[in-house]
N, C-alpha and C positions, 0 to 999 in steps of 0.2 A: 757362745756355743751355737744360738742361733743363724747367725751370721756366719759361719762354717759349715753347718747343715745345708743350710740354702744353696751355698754354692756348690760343694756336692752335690746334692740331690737332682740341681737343674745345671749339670755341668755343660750340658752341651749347647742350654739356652745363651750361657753366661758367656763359654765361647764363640760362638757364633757372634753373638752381642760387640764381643772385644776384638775378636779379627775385623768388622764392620767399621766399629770406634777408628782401629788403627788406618782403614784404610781413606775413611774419610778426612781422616786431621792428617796423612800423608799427600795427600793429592793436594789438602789446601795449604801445607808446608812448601810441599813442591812450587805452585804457582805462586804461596808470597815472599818466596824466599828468590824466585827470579826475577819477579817485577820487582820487588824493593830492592835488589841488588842494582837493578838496573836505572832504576829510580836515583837511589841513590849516587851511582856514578853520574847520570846527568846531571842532578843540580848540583853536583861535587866541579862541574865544568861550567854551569850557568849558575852563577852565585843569584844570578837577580831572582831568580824564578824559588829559589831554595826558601825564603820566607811565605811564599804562597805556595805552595805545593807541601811545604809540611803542617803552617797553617788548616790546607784543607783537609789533611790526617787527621790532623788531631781533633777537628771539628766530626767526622766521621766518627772518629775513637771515643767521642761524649754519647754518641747516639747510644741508646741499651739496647742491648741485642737483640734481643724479640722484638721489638721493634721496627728494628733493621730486617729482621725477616718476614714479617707484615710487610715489609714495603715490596719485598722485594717478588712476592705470592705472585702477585699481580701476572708480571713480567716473565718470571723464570718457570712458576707451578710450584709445587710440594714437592718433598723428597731430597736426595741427596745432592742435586745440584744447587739447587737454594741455599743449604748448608755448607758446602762448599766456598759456595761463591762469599757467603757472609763472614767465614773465618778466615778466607783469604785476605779481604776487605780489612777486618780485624787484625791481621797479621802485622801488616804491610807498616805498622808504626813503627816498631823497635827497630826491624829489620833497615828499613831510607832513614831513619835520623842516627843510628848505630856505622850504618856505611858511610854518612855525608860525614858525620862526625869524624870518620877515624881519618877518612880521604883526605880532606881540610887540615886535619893537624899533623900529618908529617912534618920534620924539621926543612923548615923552608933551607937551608943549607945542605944538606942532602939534594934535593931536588937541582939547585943552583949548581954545584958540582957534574949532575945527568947532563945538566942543559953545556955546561961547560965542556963535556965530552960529546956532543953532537946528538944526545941521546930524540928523538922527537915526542912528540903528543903525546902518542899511543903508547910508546916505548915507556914515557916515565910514566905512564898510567899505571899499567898492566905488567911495568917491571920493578916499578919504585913503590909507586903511592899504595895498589893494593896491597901486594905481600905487607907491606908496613901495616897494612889498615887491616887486616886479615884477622889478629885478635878481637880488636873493638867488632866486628862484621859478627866474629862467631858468638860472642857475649848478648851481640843482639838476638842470632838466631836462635840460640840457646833461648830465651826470654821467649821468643816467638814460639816455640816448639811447647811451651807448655802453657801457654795462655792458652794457645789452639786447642789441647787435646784436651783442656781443664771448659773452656767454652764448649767444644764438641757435644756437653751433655746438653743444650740446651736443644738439638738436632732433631732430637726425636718429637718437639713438639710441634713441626710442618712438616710430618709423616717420613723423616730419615730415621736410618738406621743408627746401632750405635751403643752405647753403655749407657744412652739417656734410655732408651725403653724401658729398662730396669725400672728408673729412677721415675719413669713416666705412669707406668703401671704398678710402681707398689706407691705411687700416690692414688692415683684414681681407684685402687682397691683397697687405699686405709690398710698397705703392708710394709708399714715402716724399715721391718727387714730384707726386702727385696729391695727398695729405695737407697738403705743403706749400703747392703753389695754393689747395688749400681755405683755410688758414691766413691767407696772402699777402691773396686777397682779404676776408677778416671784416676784417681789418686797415687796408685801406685803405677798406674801407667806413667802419668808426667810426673813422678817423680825419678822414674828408671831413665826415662828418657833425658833429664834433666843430670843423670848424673853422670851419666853415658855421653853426653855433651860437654857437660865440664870437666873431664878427662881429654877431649879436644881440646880444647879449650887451654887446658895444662899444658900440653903437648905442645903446641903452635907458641904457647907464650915462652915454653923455655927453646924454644927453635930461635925466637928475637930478644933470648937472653930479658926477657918481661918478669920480673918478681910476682 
């Protein structure tokens, strides 16, 4: 009941809060969903480089988040670019080993077939390999899009906006129930957004007949 009241009563905080949340884990969806797309096509064409470049991922991906954004103070300042910049950072795993993955395993006989019709580079790329790679792609992004917005809360502790405020200030005031709303709603955001994905997701894998 508590937890009900509260959001009521500060509806308009809790809004604000949440259109802010959504806009910052969108902008850093947006930028690690294009670098790791693109990421991923490159080392899907330079095999050699594909054990160090996601090496260095996952090396990033061990760093804990605060952490990451302590580093990052210095350079960028407080506020929502900092945050941005770290969840992109963050993103960018599932998204390049989700795309190399799915690039790399098209049936090498499919491809041989393109090549055997004059198809070029670009052609089996961006006519074969991705559509084919298009589920394992969105499976990742899907992953990505709610790590982001579930990470998001940590924002509000180098002065961003967000559904971390909530969670920021009913700690520093000892208001469990405001902490918890802030909580309640990260939670149902990436879960809306995650299901709202995996109906993509559905869609795209009965398009390539995918079980």
């Amino acid at each position: 009941m508590q937890l009900l009241q509260i959001l009521w009563e500060r509806r308009d905080f809790f809004l604000t809060c949440l259109l802010e949340h959504i806009r910052i884990s969108l902008t850093a969806v947006v930028c690690a969903g294009v670098l790791g797309i693109l990421a991923g096509i490159w080392i899907s064409r330079h095999k050699k480089a594909a054990g160090m470049v996601l090496g260095v991922i996952n090396v990033i991906y061990t760093i804990p988040s605060i952490s990451l954004l302590g580093f990052l103070i210095p350079f960028t300042g407080i506020g929502n670019k900092t945050a941005i910049i770290a969840l992109t950072v963050y993103g960018l795993l599932p998204i390049v080993r989700n795309t190399y993955t799915g690039l790399t395993n098209v049936d090498a006989s499919v491809l041989e077939v393109a090549e055997g019709l004059g198809a070029d580079k670009k052609q089996i790329m961006f006519g074969i390999r991705f559509p084919l790679a298009l589920p394992m792609i969105i499976s990742g992004f899907r992953n990505m899009v709610v790590m982001i917005i579930a990470m998001g809360g940590i924002a509000s502790f180098i002065g961003a906006g967000g559904l971390g405020v909530a969670i920021y200030r009913g700690i520093t005031t000892y208001n469990m129930t405001l902490t918890a709303a802030g909580s309640v709603l990260i939670a149902a955001l990436a879960l809306l957004s995650d299901w709202l994905l995996s109906k993509a997701e559905k869609a795209v894998n009965r398009r390539y007949g995918i079980e």
